[in-house]
C-alpha positions in Angstrom: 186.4 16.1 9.0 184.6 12.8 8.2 182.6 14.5 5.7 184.7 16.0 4.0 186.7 12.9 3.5 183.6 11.1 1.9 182.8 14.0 -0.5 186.8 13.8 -1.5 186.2 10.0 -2.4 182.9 10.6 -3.6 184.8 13.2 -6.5 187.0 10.9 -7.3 185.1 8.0 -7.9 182.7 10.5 -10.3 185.8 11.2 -12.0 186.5 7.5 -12.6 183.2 7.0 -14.0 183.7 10.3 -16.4 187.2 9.1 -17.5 186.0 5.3 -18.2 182.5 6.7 -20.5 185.4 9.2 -21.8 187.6 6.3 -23.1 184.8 4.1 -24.5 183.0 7.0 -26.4 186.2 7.9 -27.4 187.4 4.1 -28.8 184.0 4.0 -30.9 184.5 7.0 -32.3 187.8 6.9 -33.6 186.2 3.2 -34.8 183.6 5.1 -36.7 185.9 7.6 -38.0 186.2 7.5 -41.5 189.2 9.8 -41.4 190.5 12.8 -39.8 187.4 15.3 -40.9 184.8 13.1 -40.3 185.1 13.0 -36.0 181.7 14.9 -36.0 180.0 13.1 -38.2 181.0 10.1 -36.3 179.8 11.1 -33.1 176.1 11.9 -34.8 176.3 8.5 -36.5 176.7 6.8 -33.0 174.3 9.4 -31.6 171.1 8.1 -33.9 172.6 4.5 -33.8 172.7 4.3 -30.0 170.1 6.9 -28.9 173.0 8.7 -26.9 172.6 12.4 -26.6 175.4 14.2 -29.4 176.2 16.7 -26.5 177.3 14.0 -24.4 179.6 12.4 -27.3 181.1 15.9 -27.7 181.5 16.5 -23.9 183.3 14.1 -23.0 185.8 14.5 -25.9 186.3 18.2 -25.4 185.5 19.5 -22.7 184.7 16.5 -19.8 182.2 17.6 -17.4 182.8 16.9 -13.8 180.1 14.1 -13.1 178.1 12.2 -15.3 174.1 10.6 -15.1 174.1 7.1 -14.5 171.5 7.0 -17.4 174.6 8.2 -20.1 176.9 6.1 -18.3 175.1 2.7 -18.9 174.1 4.2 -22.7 177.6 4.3 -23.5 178.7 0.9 -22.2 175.6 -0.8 -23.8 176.8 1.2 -26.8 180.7 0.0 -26.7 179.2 -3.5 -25.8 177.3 -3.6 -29.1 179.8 -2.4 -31.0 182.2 -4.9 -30.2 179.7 -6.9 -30.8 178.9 -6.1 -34.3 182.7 -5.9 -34.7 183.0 -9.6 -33.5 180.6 -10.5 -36.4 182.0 -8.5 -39.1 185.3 -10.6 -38.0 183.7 -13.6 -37.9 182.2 -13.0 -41.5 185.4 -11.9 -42.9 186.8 -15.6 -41.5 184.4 -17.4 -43.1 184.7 -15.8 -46.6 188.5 -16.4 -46.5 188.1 -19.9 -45.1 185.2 -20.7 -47.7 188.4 -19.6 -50.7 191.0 -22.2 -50.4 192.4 -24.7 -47.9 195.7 -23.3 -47.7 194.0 -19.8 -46.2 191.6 -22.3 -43.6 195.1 -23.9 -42.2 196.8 -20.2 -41.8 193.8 -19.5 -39.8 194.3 -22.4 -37.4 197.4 -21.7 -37.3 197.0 -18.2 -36.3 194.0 -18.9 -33.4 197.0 -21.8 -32.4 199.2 -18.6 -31.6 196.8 -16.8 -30.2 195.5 -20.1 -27.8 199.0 -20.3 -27.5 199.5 -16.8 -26.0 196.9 -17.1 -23.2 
């Protein structure tokens, strides 16, 4: 009985760890999209970007596989980490350039991380 308690938990805990690499594969592609045809050439973009196996990518957005290696697991968050990362940059860029144009834009900015501070 004990047993087959631990192999019930130990499903659903492989399950968890499928669902959570399902979500953040799934959120960079749909980042990488560059519209509704291009999902495949999305996941191969992230696939020579990241190093991440394109059979993965595809698994786990059509047909999720019951368990997945530890080794895919971490490549995928290091792979959403990055991401953000670079997405964090690009936004930080894009601040600048609009700060750099006029003061009027640099005090809607404030303004705006106000609100957000605010928020928290």
């Amino acid at each position: 009985m004990r047993k087959f308690y631990l192999l019930e938990k130990q499903k659903m805990n492989a399950a968890a760890f499928v669902d959570a690499a399902a979500e953040a594969a799934n959120r960079m592609v749909a980042r990488e999209s560059r519209g509704p045809g291009d999902v495949k050439n999305a996941m191969r973009r992230l696939s020579s970007r990241h190093g991440i196996p394109y059979a993965t990518l595809w698994a786990l957005r059509y047909r999720r596989p019951k368990d997945i290696l530890a080794s895919s697991y971490a490549a995928i968050l290091d792979a959403y980490d990055s991401e953000c990362e670079r997405q964090e940059r690009a936004i930080a860029h894009e601040r600048s350039l609009v700060t750099a144009k006029n003061a009027a834009s640099a005090a809607l900015l404030r303004a705006a991380d106000y609100l957000v501070g605010a928020g928290d």
